[in-house]
C-alpha positions, 0 to 999 in steps of 0.5 A: 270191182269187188272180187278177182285179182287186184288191179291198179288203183283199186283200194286194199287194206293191209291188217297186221298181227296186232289188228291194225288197219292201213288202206290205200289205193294200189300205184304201180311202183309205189311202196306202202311204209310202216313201223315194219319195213316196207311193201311194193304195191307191185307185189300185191297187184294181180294177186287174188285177195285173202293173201298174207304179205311180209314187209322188208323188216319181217312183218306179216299183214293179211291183204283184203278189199275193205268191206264197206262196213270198213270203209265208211269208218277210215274213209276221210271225213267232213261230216260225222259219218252214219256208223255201219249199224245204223246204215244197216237199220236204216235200209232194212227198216225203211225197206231200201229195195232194188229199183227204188229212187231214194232221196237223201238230205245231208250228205255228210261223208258219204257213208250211208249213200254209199250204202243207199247205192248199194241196195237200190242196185243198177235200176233204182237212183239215189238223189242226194241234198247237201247244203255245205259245198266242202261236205259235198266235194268230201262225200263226192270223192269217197262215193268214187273211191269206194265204187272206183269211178273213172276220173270224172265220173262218179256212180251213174245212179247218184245225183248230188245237188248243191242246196237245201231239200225244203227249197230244191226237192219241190223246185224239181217236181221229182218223186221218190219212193223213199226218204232219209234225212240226216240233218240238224233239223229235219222237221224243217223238210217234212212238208217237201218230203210228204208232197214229193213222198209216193202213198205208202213211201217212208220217211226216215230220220236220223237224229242224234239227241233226245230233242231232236227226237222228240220234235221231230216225232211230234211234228210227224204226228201234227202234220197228219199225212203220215202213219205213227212214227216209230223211233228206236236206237240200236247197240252193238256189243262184240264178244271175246271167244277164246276156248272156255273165255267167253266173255262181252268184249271191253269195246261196244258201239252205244248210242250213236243216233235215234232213227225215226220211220213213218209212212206217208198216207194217201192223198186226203188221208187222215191216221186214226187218232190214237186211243190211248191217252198221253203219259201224266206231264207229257205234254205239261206246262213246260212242254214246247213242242207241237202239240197233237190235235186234242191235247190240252195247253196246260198252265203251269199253277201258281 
């Protein structure tokens, strides 16, 4: 579905000379309108993408399959989506590999599923948790469009399930490899996550606000079955390069999202307790948290 010539009801995205996206789904008869005139999707069917078209009224558009990195941002949206470098982290960091069963809660739009699938391949299985049906029909429908499903299908290797992962993941006795949860509070699904988590399986979190971060790290540290728990962030910054004008583009991608991993220990297994002590007011008295074993309660002084 991803090279070759252009079939009806294939996806494409047209790119004019000034750098605007325009998808759509390709209909035998029908013509793509815009400020330049129009094109018949007849002439675009068949051909072999990386092509340029001219519109009726003279405009010239390049015509390519959209890069999942391109979907995800113009897909239709219920939920915010998880931006291409974020997906990107996300299977690398937490070591999505061919043939593992990966268990996702929020599905939000579908943008990282789509990448989940991408990376489990045809032997491995995504299982996705959402709690809001309106999330879940809107992540169902870009899931299809973008691997193009026949009607009524969706991909073989995704399982989607209407309800919430701290009740539905123990209910099905399943284990997986990994985890990601992209949710409000995912430190509410750490227990369910740790039981159905096989030794040396990750867990991941996607969190958007230093709060949550914050708590979710400290309760990964109090629940004791995992490795210390890495947090970071990445930016992405483009450059103009024009000859001798080399310079930082005017658009960056910052802070989207923290993302957390930790690794699940086996059965029994308790981490070394950290040697080092914690920052001065860490965990002071305005601190409300989970507090690490060992850690003193201070009271606040008069």
């Amino acid at each position: 579905m991803h090279r070759g010539p252009l079939q009806a009801g294939e996806w494409i995205r047209l790119t004019d000379q000034k750098g605007r996206r325009h998808n759509f789904e390709l209909v035998p008869g029908k013509r793509f309108f815009s400020n330049r005139g129009h094109v018949e999707h007849d002439e675009l069917i068949g051909r072999e993408e990386g092509f340029t078209v001219v519109s009726s009224a003279g405009g010239e558009y390049l015509c390519f399959r959209p890069l999942l990195s391109e979907f995800v941002v113009s897909m239709p949206r219920g939920a915010a989506v998880v931006y291409p470098k974020d997906a990107a982290q996300i299977v690398a960091l937490a070591d999505i590999f061919p043939g593992a069963h990966v268990v996702e809660a929020g599905v939000g739009s579908g943008a990282l599923t789509c990448s989940l699938l991408r990376a489990v391949g045809p032997y491995g299985r995504v299982s996705s948790y959402e709690r809001r049906e309106e999330f879940a029909d809107v992540a169902r429908k870009n899931v299809t469009q973008f691997f193009g499903a026949p009607a009524g299908e969706t991909h073989p290797a995704w399982q989607l399930t209407l309800g919430d992962l701290a009740e539905a993941l123990p209910a099905s006795g399943e284990r997986c490899d990994r985890i990601i949860l992209d949710m409000l509070a995912p430190w509410e699904c750490l227990d369910a996550a740790a039981d159905a988590l096989w030794p040396g399986g990750i867990v991941c979190a996607y969190v958007a606000t230093t709060t949550q971060l914050s708590r979710f790290v400290e309760t990964v540290r109090v629940h004791g079955g995992f490795t210390e728990p890495q947090a970071w962030e990445s930016l992405v910054r483009d450059w103009h390069v024009e000859g001798l004008a080399v310079r930082p583009g005017h658009k960056m991608i910052g802070h989207t999202a923290f993302l957390v991993t930790a690794r699940r220990l086996a059965p029994g297994e308790r981490p070394p307790r950290k040697s080092r002590r914690p920052a001065p007011g860490a965990y002071g008295p305005d601190y409300t948290g989970p507090r690490p074993a060992g850690v003193p309660v201070e009271v606040p002084e008069d």
